[in-house]
N, C-alpha and C positions, 0 to 999 in steps of 0.2 A: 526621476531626479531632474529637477529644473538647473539651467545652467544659464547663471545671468553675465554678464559683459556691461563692465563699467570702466572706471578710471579710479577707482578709488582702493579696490579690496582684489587679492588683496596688497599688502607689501610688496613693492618694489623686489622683483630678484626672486620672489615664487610666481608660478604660474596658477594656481588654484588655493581654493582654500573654502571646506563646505560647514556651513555653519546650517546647522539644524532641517539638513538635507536639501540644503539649495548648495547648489556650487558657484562660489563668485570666482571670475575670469578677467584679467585684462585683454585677453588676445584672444576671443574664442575661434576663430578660425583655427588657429596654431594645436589649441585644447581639443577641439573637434576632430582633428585628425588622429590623436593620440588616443584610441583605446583601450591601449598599457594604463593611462593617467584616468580614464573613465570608471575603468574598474575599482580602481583606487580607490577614487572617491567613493566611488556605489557602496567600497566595502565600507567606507564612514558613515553612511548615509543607512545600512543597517545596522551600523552600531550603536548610532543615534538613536533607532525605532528601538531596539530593544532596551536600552539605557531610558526610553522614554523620554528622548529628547532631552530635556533638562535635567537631567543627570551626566549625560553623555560630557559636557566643556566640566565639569569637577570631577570626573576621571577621571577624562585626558592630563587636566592640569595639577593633578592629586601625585599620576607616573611621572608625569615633566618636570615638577619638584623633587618627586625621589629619587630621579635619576641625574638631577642636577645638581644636587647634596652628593651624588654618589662618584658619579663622573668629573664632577668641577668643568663641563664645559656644554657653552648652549647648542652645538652641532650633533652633538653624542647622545643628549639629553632628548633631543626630537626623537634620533633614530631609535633610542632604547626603550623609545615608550611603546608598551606591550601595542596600543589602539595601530602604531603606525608600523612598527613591524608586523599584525597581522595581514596589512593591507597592502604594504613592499612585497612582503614573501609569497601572496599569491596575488600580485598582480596581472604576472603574464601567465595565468590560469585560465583559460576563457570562460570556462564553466564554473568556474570556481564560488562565487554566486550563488550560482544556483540550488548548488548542493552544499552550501557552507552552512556548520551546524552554527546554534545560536551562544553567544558570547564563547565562540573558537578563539577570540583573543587574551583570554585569561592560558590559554596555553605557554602564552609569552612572559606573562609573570615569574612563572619559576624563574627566568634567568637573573631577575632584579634579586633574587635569594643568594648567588652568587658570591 
């Protein structure tokens, strides 16, 4: 996983943000020390590879519409989407990684049945 550092990417008020398994940073000093946020991403960055990359951002943004119709609100919308709760809920896993089966994020769909 490459972790770039710019001034651009990404938004203002996050700290990362990994688009097709590169992670962009505005502060990576601050990023680098965090871990917790590395695995995060790392989990994006295999969800990416099994989605095959270009599938991976019409997921994401396929849950973040349904959950934005569902929820009426853009904070709820982020957290309810299946991609980013599988990568919350075992971030402070350390191994988690390693031994994470492949698309373990469709676990989190059932909840959008709710």
């Amino acid at each position: 996983m490459r972790i770039v550092e710019n001034c651009l990417i990404p938004f203002k008020g996050y700290l990362a943000i990994n688009l097709f398994g590169v992670v962009f940073t505005r502060n990576k000093e601050k990023f680098l020390l965090n871990q917790k946020k590395l695995r995060h991403e790392y989990t994006h960055t295999l969800q990416y590879k099994e989605l095959w990359y270009v599938g991976f951002l019409p997921v994401y943004f396929w849950y973040w519409l349904r959950c934005l119709i569902k929820y009426r609100n853009l904070n709820k919308a982020y957290n309810m989407n299946p991609l980013e709760q599988e990568a919350y809920d075992n971030e402070g896993i350390e191994e988690y990684n390693k031994h994470r089966e492949k698309f373990a994020w469709r676990a989190y769909v059932k909840i959008l049945k709710d």
